[in-house]
C-alpha positions in Angstrom: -3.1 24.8 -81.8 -0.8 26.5 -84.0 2.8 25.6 -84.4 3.7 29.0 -82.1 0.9 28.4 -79.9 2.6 24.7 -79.4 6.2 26.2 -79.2 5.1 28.2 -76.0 3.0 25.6 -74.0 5.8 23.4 -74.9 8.3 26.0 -73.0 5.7 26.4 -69.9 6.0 22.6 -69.8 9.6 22.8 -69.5 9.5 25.7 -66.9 7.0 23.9 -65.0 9.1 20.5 -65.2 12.6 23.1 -64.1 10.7 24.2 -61.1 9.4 20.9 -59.9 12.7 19.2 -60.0 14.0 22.5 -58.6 11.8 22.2 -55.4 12.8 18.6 -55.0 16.3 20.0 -54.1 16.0 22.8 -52.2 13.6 25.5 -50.7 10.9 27.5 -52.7 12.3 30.7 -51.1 15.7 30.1 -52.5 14.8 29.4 -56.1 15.9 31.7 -59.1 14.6 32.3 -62.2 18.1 31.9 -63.6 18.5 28.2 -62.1 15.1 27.6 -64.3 16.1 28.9 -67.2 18.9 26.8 -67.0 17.0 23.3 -65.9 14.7 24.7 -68.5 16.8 25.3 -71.3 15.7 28.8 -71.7 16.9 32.3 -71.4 15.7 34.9 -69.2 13.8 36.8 -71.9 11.4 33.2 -72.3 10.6 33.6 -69.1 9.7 37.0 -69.1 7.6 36.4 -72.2 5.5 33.9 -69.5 6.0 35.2 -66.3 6.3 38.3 -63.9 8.1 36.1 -61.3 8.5 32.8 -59.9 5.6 33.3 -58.0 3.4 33.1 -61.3 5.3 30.3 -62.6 4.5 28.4 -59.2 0.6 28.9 -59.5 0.7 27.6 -63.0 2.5 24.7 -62.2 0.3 24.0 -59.3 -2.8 24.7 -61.8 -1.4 22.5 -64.2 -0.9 19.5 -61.7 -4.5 19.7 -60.7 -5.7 19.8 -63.7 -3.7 16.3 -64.4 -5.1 14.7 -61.8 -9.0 16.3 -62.6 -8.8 14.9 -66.4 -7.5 11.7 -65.0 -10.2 11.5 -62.5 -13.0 12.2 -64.2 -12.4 9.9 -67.4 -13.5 7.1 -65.7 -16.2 8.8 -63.6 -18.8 11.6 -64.6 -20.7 11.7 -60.7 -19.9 15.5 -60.8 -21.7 16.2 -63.9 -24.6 16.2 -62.9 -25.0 16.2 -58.7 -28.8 17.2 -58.3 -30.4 14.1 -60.1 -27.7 11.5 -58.7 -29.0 9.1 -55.6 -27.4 10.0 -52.3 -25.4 6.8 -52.4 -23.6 8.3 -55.2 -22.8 11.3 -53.6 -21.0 10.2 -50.9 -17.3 10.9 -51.6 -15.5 9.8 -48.8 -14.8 6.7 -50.4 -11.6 4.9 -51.0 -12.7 5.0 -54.6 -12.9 8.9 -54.9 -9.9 9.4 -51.9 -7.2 6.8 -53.1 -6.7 8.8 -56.4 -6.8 11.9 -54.7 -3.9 11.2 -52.1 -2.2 9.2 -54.4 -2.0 12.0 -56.6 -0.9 13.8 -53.5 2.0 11.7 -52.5 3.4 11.6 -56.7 3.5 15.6 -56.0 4.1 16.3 -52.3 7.2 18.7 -52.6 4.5 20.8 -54.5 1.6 20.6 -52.1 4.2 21.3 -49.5 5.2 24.7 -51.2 1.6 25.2 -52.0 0.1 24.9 -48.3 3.1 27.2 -46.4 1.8 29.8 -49.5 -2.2 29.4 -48.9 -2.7 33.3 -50.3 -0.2 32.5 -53.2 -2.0 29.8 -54.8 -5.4 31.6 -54.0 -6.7 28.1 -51.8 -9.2 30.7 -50.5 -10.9 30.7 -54.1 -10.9 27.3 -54.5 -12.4 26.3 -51.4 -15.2 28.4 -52.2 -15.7 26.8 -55.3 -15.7 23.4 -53.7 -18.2 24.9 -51.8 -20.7 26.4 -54.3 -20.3 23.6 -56.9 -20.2 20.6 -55.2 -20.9 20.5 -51.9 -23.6 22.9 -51.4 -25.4 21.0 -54.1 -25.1 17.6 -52.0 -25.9 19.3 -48.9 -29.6 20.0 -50.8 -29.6 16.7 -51.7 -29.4 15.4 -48.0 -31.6 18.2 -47.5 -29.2 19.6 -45.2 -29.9 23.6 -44.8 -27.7 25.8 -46.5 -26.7 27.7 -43.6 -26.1 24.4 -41.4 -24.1 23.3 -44.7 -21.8 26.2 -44.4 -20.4 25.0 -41.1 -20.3 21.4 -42.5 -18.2 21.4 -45.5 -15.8 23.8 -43.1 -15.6 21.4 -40.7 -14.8 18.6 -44.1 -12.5 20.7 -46.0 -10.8 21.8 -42.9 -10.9 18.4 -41.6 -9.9 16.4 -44.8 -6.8 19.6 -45.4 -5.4 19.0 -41.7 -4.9 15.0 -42.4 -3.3 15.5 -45.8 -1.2 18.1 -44.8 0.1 16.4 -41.6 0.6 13.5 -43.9 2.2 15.8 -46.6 4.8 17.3 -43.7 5.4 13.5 -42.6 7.3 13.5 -46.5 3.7 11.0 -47.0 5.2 8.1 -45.3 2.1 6.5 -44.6 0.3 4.3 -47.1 -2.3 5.9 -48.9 -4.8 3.4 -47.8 -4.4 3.9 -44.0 -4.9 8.3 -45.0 -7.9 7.4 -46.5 -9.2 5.0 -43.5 -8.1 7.6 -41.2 -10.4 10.3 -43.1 -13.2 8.0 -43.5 -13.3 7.4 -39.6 -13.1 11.0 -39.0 -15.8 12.5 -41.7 -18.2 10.0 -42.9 -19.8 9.5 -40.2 -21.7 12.4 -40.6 -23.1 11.2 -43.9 -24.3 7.9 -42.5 
């Protein structure tokens, strides 16, 4: 990365940073770009160069905190690499060790999974669902030799399932430890799995 190429991932950083704290103190609706550019240290025009409207800003910064918690994650574990020649044990992920990081992830951003599930068509959770789908689960479901069309109907009832826990817990300002979430989703889901 080139010095310029730095400069202006170091501004989305500071954008991202503005509308994080931002959120933290009042509603996403009610946000300007003006009281970014401020918290960020920029003028309007940066924020032109990057973005069409806070809207844009908001999926990026969203992308960006998934992304920090999908490098972290899989660091210390590679299971995903390489699903169709793992055993079955290993591809059971309703497990404390692949949920605690996930929810504690969760609870370190909850203002912006907050915004992002009142905006599901916003952040495009559609999309990444099917993904999920396609790349992870479907490929397990073979595995189990579960049928493709019975799988559909599964992982809806587990991305559904696992969503509606987290964002209950999400709405409860994440109150709860992480460790009774992830017992709670564990009761609900694995059982199927078993």
């Amino acid at each position: 990365m080139n010095k310029a190429e730095s400069k202006y991932f170091n501004t989305s950083l500071l954008m991202n940073q503005a509308l994080i704290e931002l959120l933290n103190k009042k509603s996403y609706e009610f946000i300007t770009i003006k009281e970014i550019c401020q918290k960020a240290g920029v003028n309007r025009s940066t924020f032109y160069l990057h973005y069409d409207n806070v809207d844009d800003l908001l999926c990026e910064t969203i992308e960006n905190v998934n992304k920090e918690f999908y490098n972290c994650f899989e660091q210390g574990d590679k299971v995903l690499e390489n699903i169709k020649n793992r055993n079955k044990q290993e591809l059971v992920f309703i497990t404390p060790q692949y949920l605690l990081p996930y929810l504690e992830h969760v609870k370190k951003h909850k203002t912006l999974y907050k915004v992002s599930a009142k905006y599901p068509t916003l952040m495009k959770s559609e999309e990444k669902y099917k993904y999920l789908q396609e790349k992870i689960l479907f490929p397990i479901f073979n595995n189990f030799e579960i049928d493709k069309n019975e799988g559909k109907y599964i992982s809806a009832y587990y991305i559904s399932g696992v969503y509606a826990i987290v964002d209950e817990w999400i709405k409860g300002g994440c109150q709860d430890d992480e460790n009774k979430i992830c017992d709670l989703i564990i009761k609900c889901v694995r059982p199927y799995f078993q």
